[in-house]
DRENKEMAR-285410 format. One record per residue: chain; x, y, z of N, C-alpha, C in turn; residue in three letters. Coordinates in steps of 0.02 Angstrom, whole numbers, plus 32768, in hexadecimal, padded with zeros to 4 digits. Example, Ala and Ser with C-alpha at 12.3 -4.5 7.8 and 13.67 -1.06 7.14 Angstrom:
2
SITE  ch    nX    nY    nZ   caX   caY   caZ    cX    cY    cZ   aa
SITE   A  8294  7EE4  8186  8267  7F1F  8186  8294  7F5B  8186  ala
SITE   A  8282  7F90  8162  82AC  7FCB  8165  8285  8002  818A  ser
# end
This chain:
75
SITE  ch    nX    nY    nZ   caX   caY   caZ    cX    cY    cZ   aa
SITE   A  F231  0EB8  B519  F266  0EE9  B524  F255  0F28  B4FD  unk
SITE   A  F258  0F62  B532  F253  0FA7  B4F7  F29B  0FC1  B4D9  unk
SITE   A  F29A  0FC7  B49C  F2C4  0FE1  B478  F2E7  102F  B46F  unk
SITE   A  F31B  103F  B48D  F31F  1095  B484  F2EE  10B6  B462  unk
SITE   A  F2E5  10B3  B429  F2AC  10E0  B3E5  F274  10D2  B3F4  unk
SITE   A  F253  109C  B42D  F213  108D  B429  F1FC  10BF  B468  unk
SITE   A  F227  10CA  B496  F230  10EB  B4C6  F246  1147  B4E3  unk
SITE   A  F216  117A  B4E2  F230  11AA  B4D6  F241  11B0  B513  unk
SITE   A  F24E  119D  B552  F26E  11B7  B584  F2C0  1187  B58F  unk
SITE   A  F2C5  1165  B56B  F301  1126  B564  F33C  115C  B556  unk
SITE   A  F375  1154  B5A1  F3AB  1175  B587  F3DA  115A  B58E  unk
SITE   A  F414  115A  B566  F468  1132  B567  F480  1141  B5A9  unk
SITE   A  F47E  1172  B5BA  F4A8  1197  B5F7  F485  1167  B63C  unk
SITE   A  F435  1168  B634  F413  1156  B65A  F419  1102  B677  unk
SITE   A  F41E  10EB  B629  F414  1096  B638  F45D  109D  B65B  unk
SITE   A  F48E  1093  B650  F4E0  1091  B648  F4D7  10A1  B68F  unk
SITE   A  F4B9  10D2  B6B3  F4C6  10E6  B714  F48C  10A1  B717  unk
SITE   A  F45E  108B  B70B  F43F  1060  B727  F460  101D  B71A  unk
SITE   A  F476  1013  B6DE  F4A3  0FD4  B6DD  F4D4  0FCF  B73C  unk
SITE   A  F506  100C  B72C  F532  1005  B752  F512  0FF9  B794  unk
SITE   A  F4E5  1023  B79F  F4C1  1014  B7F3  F49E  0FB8  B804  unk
SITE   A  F476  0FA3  B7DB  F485  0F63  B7D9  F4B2  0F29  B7DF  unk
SITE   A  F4F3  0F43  B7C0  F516  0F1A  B7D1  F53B  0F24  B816  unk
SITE   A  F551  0F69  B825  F549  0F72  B874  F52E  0F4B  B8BC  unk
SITE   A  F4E6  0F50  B897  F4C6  0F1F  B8C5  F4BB  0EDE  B8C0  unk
SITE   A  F4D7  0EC0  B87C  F4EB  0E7F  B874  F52D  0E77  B897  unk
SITE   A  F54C  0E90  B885  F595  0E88  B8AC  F5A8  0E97  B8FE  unk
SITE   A  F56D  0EA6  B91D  F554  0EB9  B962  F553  0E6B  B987  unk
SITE   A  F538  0E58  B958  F539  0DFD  B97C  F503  0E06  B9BD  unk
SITE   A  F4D9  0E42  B9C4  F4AA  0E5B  B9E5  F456  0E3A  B9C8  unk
SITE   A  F463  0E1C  B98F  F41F  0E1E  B972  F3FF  0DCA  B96D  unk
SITE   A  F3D2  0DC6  B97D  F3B9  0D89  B96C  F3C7  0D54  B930  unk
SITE   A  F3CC  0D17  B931  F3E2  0D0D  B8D8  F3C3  0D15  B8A6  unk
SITE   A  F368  0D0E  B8CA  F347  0D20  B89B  F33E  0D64  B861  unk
SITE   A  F348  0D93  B89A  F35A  0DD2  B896  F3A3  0DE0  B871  unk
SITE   A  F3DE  0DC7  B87A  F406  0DD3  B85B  F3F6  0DC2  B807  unk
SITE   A  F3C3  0D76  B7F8  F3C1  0D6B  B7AE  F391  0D99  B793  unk
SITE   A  F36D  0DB1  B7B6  F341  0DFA  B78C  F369  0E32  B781  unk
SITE   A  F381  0E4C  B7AB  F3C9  0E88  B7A7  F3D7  0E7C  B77D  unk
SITE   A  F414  0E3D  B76D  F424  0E1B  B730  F40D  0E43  B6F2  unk
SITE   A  F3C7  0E0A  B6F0  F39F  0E0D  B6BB  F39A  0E4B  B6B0  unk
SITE   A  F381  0E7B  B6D3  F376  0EBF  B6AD  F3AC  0EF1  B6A3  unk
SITE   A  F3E5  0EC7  B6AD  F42C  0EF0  B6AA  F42A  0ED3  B667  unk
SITE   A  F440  0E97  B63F  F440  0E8D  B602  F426  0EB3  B5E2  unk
SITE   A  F3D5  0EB0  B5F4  F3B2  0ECA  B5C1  F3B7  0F10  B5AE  unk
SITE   A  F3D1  0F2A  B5E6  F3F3  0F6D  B5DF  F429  0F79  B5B8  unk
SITE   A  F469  0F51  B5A8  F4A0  0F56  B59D  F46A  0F4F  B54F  unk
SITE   A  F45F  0F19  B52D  F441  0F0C  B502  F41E  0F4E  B4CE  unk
SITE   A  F3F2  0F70  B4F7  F3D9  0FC0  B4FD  F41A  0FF0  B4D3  unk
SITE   A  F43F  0FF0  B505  F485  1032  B4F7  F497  1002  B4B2  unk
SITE   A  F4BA  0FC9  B4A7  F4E0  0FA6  B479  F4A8  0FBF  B441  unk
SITE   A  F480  0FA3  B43D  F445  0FCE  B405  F431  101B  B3EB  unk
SITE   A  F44A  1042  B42B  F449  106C  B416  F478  108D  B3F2  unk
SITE   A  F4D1  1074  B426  F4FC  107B  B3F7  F506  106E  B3A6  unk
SITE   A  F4E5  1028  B3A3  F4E8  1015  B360  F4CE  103F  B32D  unk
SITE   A  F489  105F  B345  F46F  1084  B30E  F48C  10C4  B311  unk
SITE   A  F4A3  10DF  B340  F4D4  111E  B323  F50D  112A  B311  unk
SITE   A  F532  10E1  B313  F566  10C7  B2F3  F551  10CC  B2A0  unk
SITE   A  F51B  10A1  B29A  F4F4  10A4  B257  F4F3  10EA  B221  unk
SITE   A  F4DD  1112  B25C  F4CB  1155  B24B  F501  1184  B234  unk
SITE   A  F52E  1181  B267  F574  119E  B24C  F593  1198  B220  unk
SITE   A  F597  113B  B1F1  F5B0  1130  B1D4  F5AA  114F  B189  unk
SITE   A  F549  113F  B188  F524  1158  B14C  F537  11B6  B14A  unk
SITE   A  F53D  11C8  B16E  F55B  1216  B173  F5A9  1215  B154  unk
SITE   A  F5CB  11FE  B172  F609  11F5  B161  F614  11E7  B111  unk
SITE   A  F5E9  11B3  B0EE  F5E8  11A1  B0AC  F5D1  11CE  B08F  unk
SITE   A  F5A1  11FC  B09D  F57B  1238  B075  F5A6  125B  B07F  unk
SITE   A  F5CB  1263  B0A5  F61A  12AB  B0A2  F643  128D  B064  unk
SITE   A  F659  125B  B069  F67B  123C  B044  F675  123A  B006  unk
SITE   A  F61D  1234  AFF3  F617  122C  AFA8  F611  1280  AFA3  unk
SITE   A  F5EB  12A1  AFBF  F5E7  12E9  AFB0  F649  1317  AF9E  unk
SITE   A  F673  1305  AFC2  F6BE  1308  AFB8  F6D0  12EC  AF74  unk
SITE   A  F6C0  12C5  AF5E  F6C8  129F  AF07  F6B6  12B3  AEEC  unk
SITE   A  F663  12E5  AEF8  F648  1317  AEC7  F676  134B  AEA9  unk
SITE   A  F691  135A  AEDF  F6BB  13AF  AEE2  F70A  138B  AEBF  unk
# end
């Protein structure tokens, strides 16, 4: 699996429209089953992708947020 940061063309906006179109065509009932468990599969691994990325800028914000905070205690 590639990881957002390992990836310089990996975008939130990007995975998130490809998630949704997958499941589209999972939910089409158009697709083979085989085909539906790969869709699947690379829909997870997608969701997986964004959740990670969220996390680390969740991360990021926070450590920002605390440096306001302690810099505010200075003053």
């Amino acid at each position: 699996m590639v990881f957002p940061k390992e990836s310089k063309d990996w975008n939130y906006e990007t995975a998130i429209s490809s998630v949704e179109e997958m499941i589209q065509k999972i939910e089409s009932g158009d697709l083979p089953l085989e085909t539906v468990f790969s869709q699947f599969e690379l829909a997870v691994e997608q969701v997986n992708q964004c959740e990670q990325f969220l996390n680390q800028g969740m991360g990021k914000m926070n450590l920002m947020i605390e440096t306001l905070e302690d810099c505010e205690e200075e003053f």
